[in-house]
Backbone bond lengths (Angstrom), bond angles and torsions (degrees), N, CA, C in turn:
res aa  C-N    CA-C-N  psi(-1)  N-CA   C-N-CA  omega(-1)  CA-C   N-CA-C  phi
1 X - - - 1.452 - - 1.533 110.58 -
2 X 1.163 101.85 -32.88 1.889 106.68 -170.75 1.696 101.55 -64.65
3 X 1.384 109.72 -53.16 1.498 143.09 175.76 1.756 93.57 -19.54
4 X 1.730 109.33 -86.24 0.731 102.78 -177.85 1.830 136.48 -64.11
5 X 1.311 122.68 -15.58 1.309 108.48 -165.40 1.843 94.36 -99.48
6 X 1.656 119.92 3.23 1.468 102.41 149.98 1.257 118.28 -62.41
7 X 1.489 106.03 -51.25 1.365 113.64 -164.38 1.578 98.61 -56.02
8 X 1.152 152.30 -76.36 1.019 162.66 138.28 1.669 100.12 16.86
9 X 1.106 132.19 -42.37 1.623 142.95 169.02 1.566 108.37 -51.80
10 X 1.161 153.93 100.55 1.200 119.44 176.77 1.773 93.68 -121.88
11 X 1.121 97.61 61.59 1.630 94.31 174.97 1.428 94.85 -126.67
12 X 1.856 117.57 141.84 1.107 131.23 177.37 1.550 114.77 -85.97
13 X 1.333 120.35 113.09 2.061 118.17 172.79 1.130 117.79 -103.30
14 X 1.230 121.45 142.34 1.272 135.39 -167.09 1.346 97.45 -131.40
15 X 2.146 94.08 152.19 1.585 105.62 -175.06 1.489 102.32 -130.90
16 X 0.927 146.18 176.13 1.492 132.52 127.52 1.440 113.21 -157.10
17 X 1.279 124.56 120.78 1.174 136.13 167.24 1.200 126.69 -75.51
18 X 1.754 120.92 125.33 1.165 124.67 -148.65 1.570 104.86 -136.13
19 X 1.870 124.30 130.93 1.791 100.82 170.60 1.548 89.76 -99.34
20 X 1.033 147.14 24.62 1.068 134.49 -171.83 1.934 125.03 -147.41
21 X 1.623 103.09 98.01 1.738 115.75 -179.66 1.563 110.71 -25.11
22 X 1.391 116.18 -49.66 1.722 102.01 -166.11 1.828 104.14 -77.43
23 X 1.366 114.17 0.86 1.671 102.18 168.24 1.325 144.04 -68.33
24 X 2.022 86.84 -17.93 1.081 100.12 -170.42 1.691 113.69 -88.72
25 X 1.362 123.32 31.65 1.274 142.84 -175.93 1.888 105.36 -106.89
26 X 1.596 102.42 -50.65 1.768 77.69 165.52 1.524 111.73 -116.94
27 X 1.256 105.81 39.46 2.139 129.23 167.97 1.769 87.90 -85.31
28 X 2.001 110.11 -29.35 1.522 93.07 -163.58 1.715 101.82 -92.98
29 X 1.033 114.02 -13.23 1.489 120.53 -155.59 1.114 105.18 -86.88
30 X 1.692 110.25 -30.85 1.088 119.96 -173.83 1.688 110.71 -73.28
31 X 1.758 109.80 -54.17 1.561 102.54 147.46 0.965 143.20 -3.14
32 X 1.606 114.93 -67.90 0.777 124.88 179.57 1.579 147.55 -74.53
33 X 1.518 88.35 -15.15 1.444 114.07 158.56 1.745 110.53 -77.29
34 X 0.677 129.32 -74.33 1.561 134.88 152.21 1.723 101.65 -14.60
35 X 0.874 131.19 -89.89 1.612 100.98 -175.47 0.880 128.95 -47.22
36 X 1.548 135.94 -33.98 1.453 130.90 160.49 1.424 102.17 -57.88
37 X 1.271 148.57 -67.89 1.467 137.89 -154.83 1.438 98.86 -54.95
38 X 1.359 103.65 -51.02 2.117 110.39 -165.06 1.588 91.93 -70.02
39 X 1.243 130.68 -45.61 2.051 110.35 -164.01 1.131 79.73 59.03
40 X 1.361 104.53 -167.82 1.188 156.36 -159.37 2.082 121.00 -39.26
41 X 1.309 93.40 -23.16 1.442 121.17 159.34 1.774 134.19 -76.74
42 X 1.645 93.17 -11.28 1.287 98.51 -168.80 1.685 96.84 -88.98
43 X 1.710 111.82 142.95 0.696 132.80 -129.31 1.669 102.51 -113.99
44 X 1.714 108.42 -113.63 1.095 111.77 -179.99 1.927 96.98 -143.93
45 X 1.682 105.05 137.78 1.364 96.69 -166.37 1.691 90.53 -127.36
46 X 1.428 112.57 156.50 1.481 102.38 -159.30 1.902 80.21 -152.21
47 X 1.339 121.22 138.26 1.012 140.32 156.28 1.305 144.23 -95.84
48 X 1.089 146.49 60.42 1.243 157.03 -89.24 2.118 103.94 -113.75
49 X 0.825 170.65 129.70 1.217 160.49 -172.42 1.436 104.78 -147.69
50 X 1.181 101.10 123.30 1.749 125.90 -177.89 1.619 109.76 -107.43
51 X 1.625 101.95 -172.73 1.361 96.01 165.56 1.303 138.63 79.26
52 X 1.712 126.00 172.40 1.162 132.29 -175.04 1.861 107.29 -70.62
53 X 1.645 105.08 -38.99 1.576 107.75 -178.40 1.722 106.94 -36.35
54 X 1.320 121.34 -57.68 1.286 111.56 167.19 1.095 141.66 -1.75
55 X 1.250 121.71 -52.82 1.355 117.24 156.26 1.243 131.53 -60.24
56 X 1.064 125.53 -7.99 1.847 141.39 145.04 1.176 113.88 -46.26
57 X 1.703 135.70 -35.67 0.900 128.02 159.45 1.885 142.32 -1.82
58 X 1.640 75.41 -66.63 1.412 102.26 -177.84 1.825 115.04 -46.71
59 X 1.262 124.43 -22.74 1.018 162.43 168.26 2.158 109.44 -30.17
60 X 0.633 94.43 59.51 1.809 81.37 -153.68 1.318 99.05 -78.92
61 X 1.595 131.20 4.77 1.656 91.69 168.32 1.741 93.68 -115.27
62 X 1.418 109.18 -19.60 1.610 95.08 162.34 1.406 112.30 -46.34
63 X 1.019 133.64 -49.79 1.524 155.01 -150.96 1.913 84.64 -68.86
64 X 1.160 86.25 -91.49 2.010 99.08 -178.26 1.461 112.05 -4.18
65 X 1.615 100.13 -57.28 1.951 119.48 -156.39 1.737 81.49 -69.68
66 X 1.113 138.16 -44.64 1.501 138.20 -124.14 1.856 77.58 -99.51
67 X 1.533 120.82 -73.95 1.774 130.45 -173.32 1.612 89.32 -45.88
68 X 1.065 142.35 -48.59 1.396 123.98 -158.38 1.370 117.08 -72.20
69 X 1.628 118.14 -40.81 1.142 109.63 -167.81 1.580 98.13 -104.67
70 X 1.657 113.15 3.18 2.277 113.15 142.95 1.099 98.09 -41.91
71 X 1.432 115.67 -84.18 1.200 129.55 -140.59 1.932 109.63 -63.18
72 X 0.737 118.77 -30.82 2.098 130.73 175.41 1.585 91.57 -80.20
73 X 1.501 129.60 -22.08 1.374 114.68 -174.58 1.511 103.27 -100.12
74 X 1.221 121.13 6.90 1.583 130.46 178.01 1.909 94.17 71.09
75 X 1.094 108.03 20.32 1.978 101.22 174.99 1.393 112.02 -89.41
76 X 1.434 126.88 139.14 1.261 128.68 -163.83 1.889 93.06 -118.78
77 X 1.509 119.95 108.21 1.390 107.67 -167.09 1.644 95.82 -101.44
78 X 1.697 92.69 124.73 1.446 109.16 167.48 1.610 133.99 -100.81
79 X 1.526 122.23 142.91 1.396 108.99 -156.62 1.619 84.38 -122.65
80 X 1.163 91.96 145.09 1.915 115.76 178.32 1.614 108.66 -86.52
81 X 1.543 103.94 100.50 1.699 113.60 -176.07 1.447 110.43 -50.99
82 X 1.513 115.01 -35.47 1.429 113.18 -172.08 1.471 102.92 -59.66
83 X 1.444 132.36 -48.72 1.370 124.72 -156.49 1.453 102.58 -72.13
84 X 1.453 119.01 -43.43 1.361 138.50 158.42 1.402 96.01 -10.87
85 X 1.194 133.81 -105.71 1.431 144.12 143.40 1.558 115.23 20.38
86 X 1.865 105.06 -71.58 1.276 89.71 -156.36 1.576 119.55 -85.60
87 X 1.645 106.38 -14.11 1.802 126.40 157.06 1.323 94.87 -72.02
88 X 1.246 158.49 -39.63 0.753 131.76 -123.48 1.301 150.12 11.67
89 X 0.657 111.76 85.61 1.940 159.20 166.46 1.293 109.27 -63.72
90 X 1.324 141.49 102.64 1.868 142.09 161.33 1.560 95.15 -45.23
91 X 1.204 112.62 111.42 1.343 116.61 159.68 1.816 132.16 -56.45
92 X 2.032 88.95 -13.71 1.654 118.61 160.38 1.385 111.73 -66.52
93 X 1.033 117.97 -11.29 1.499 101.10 -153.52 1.389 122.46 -120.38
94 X 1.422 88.17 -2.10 2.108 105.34 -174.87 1.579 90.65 -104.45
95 X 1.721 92.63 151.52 1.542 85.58 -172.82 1.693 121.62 -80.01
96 X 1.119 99.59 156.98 1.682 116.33 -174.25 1.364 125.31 -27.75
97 X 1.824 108.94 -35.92 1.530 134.67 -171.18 1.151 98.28 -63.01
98 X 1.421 134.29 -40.18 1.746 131.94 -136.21 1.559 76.25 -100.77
99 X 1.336 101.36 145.09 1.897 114.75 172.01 1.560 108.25 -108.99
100 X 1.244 106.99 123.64 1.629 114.20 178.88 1.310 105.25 -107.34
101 X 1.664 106.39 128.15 1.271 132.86 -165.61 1.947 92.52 -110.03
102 X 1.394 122.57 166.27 1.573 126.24 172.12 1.233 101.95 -72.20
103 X 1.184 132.72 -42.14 1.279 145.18 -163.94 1.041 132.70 -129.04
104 X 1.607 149.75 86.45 1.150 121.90 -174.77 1.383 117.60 -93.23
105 X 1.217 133.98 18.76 1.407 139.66 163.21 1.403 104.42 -68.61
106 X 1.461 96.59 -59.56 1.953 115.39 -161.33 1.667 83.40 -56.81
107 X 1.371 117.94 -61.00 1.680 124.21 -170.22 1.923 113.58 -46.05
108 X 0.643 112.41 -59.55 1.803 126.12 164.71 1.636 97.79 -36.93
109 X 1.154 110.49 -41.91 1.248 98.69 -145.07 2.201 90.56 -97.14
110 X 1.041 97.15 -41.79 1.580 107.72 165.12 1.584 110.54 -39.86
111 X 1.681 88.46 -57.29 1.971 79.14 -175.07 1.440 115.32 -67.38
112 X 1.828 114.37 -35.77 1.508 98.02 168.59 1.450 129.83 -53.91
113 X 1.106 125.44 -35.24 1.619 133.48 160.48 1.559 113.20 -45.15
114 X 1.465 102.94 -23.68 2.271 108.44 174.57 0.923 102.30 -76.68
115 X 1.723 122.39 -11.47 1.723 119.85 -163.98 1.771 113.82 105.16
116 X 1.251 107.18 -18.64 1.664 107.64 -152.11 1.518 97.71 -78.48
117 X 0.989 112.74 134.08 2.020 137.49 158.57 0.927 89.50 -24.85
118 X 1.916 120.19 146.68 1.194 114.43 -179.75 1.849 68.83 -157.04
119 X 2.051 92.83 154.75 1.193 115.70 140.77 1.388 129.61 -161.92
120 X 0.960 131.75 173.95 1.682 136.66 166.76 0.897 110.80 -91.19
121 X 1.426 116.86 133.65 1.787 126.80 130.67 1.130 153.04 -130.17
């Protein structure tokens, strides 16, 4: 049953796990190539950010330039609560756009189990 309603999926997802804020500049480009190649297939693309970079966060017009041209690249940038935690990072203080998951290891690794392309950088 599973078999078929992937197949039945024909949309392409993308992951990429990142410890480092300035990646997510050709994480977007790369996007963005990817929706033009995929049309109509392109899927769901998720950016994943771990790590000490985190504390870069705080950063709000780096931040701004980086969510604006996510969001026009269809990239949804996700932040890993654990690191949140272990830099401690105000979970107040990063902007609203970025979605914090407990885990973004466990999360990466969830979406590869959906099927979706995954990589590190």
């Amino acid at each position: 049953m599973t078999q078929t309603s992937k197949q039945e999926d024909h949309s392409h997802n993308y992951v990429v796990l990142t410890k480092k804020i300035p990646q997510l500049q050709p994480i977007i480009l790369t996007a963005e190539a990817l929706v033009e190649e995929d049309g109509k297939s392109f899927g769901d693309f998720q950016a994943i950010i771990c790590g000490k970079t985190l504390e870069d966060l705080n950063d709000k017009e780096v931040m701004k330039r980086f969510i604006e041209k996510a969001e026009k690249a269809h990239v949804k940038i996700v932040v890993c609560g654990f690191s949140l935690k272990k830099f401690k990072v105000n979970k107040e203080c990063i902007p609203e756009e970025l979605e914090v998951v407990d885990n973004g290891i466990l999360h990466d690794f969830q979406l590869q189990k959906k099927g979706y392309l995954s990589i590190e950088l």
